[in-house]
C-alpha positions as CSV (number, residue, x, y, z in Angstrom):
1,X,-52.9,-10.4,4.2
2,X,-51.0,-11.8,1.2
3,X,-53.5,-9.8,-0.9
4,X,-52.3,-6.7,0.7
5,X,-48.4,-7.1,0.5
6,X,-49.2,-8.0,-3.6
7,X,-51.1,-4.6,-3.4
8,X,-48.3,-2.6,-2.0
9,X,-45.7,-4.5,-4.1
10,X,-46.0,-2.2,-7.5
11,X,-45.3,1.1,-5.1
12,X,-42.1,0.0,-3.8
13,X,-40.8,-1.6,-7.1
14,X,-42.0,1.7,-9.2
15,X,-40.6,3.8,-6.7
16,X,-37.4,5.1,-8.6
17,X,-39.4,4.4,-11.9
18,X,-38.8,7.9,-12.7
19,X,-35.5,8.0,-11.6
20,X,-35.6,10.8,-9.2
21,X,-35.0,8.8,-5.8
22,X,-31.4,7.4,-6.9
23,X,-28.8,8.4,-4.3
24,X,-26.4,10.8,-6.0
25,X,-22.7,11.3,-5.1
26,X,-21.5,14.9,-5.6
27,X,-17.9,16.0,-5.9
28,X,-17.5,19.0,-4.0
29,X,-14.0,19.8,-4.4
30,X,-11.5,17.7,-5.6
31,X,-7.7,18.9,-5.3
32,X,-4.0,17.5,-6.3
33,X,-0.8,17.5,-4.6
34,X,1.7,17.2,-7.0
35,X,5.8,17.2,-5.3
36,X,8.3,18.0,-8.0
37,X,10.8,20.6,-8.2
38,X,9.7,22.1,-11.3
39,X,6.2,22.4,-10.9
40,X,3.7,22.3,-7.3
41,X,0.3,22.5,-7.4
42,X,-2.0,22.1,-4.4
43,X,-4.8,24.2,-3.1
44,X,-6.5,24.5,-6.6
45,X,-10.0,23.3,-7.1
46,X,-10.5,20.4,-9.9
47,X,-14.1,19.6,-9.0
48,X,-15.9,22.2,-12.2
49,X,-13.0,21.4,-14.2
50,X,-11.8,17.7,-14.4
51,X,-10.6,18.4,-18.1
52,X,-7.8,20.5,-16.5
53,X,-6.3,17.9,-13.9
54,X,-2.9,18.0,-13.8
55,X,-0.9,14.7,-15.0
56,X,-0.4,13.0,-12.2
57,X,2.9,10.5,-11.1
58,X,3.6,7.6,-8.2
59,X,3.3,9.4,-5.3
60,X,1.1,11.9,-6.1
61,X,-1.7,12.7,-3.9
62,X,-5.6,13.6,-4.7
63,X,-7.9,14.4,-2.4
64,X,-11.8,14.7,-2.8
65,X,-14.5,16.1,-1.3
66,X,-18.0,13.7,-1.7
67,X,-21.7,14.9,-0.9
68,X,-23.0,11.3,-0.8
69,X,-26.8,12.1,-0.9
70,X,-29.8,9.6,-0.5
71,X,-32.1,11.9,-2.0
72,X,-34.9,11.1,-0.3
73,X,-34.2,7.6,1.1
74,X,-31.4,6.9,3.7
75,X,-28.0,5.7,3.0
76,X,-27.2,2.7,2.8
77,X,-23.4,1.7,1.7
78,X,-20.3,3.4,-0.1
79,X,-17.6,2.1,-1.7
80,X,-14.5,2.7,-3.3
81,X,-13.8,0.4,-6.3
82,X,-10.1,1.1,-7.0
83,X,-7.7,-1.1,-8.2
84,X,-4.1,-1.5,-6.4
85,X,-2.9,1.3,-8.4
86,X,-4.2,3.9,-5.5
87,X,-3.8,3.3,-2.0
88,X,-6.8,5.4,-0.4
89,X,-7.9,6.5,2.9
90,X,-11.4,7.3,3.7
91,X,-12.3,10.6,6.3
92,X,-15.9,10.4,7.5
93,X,-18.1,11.1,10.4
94,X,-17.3,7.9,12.7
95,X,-21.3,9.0,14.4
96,X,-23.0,7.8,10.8
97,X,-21.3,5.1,10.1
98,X,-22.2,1.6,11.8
99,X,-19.3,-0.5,13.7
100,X,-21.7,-3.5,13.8
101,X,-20.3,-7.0,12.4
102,X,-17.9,-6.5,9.4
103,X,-20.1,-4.4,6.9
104,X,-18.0,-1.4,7.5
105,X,-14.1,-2.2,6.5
106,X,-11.8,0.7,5.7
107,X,-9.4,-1.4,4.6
108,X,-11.9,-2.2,1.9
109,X,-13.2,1.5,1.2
110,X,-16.6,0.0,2.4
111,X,-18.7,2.2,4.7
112,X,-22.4,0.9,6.2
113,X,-24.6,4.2,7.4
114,X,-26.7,3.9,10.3
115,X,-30.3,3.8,10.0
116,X,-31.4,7.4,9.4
117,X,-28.7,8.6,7.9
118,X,-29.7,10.4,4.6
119,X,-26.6,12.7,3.7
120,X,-23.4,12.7,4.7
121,X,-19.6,13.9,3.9
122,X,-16.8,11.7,2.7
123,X,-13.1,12.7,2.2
124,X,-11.1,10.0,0.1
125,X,-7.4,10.4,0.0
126,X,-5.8,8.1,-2.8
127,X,-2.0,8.4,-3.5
128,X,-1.1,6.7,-6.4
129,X,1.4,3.6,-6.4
130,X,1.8,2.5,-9.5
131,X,1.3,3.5,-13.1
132,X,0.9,0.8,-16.0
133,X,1.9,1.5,-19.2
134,X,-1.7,2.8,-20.6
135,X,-1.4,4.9,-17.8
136,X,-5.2,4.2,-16.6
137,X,-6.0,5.4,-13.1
138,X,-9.3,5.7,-11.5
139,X,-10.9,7.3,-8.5
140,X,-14.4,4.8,-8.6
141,X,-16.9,5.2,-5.8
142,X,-20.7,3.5,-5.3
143,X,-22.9,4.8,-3.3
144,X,-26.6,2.7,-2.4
145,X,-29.6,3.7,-0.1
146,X,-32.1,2.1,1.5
147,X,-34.7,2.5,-1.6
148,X,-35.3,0.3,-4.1
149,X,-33.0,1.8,-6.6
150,X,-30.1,1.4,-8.3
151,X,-26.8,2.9,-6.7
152,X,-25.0,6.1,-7.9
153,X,-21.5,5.7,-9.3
154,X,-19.2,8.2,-10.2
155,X,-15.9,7.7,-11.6
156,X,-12.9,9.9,-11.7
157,X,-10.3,9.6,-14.9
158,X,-6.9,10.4,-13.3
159,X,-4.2,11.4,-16.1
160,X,-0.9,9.6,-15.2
161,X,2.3,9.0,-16.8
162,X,4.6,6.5,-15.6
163,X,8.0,8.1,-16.2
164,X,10.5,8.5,-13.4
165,X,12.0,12.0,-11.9
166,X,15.6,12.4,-12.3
């Protein structure tokens, strides 16, 4: 029997060997809500063109749209990987992700799918709190299925500034 599961062992380790059963995260649409009396924007589409994101302030508010994707495999976990600088708020389909123990925490940005779960929809709401003086904010997600692969990450560059409205 040992002989077997030594037999098998090389398929499941080579599996994402050519790198085409790594869960991908897709941004779908991405959007700003920017409050200032001089300038608004909100309803515009930032997903095709991150280069053109607005520079962002405390308070400010982006919202994107994530295809989390197992390709193949099911899904396993996603998580946000933020720093205090964005307080965030994840919107997802309560019927794929698990309630079971502690592996899903909001709190956390953590979600655990439930077994044949293989795509899926996320919404993550981040308003930004604080800016420090490099003015470095980013959106950071992980994504991992049930393969043997590596996890997908995907990072969004927020420009910030940190000066003050009179």
């Amino acid at each position: 029997m040992k002989k077997r599961v030594l037999l098998l062992l090389p398929l499941f380790l080579g599996a994402c060997s050519d790198g085409g059963e790594s869960p991908i995260i897709k941004i779908e649409k991405l959007s700003v809500k920017v409050d200032s009396d001089n300038n608004s924007v909100e309803g515009e589409d930032y997903a095709n063109k991150m280069d053109n994101l607005p520079t962002l302030k405390v308070e400010d508010e982006v919202e994107a749209l994530l295809l989390l994707d197992g390709n193949g495999a099911e899904l396993k976990t996603f998580k946000l990987q933020n720093d205090e600088e964005l307080a965030t708020k994840l919107i997802y389909k309560e019927e794929e992700v698990s309630t079971e123990g502690n592996l899903t925490d909001e709190d956390k940005g953590q979600l655990r799918f439930k077994d044949g779960v293989t795509q899926s929809q996320v919404i993550v709401r981040a308003t930004i709190e604080h800016v420090d003086e490099n003015g470095d904010v980013k959106l950071e997600f992980y994504l991992s299925s049930k393969a043997e692969c590596e996890g997908a990450e995907e990072v969004i560059g927020l420009k910030t500034t940190n000066e003050k409205e009179n």
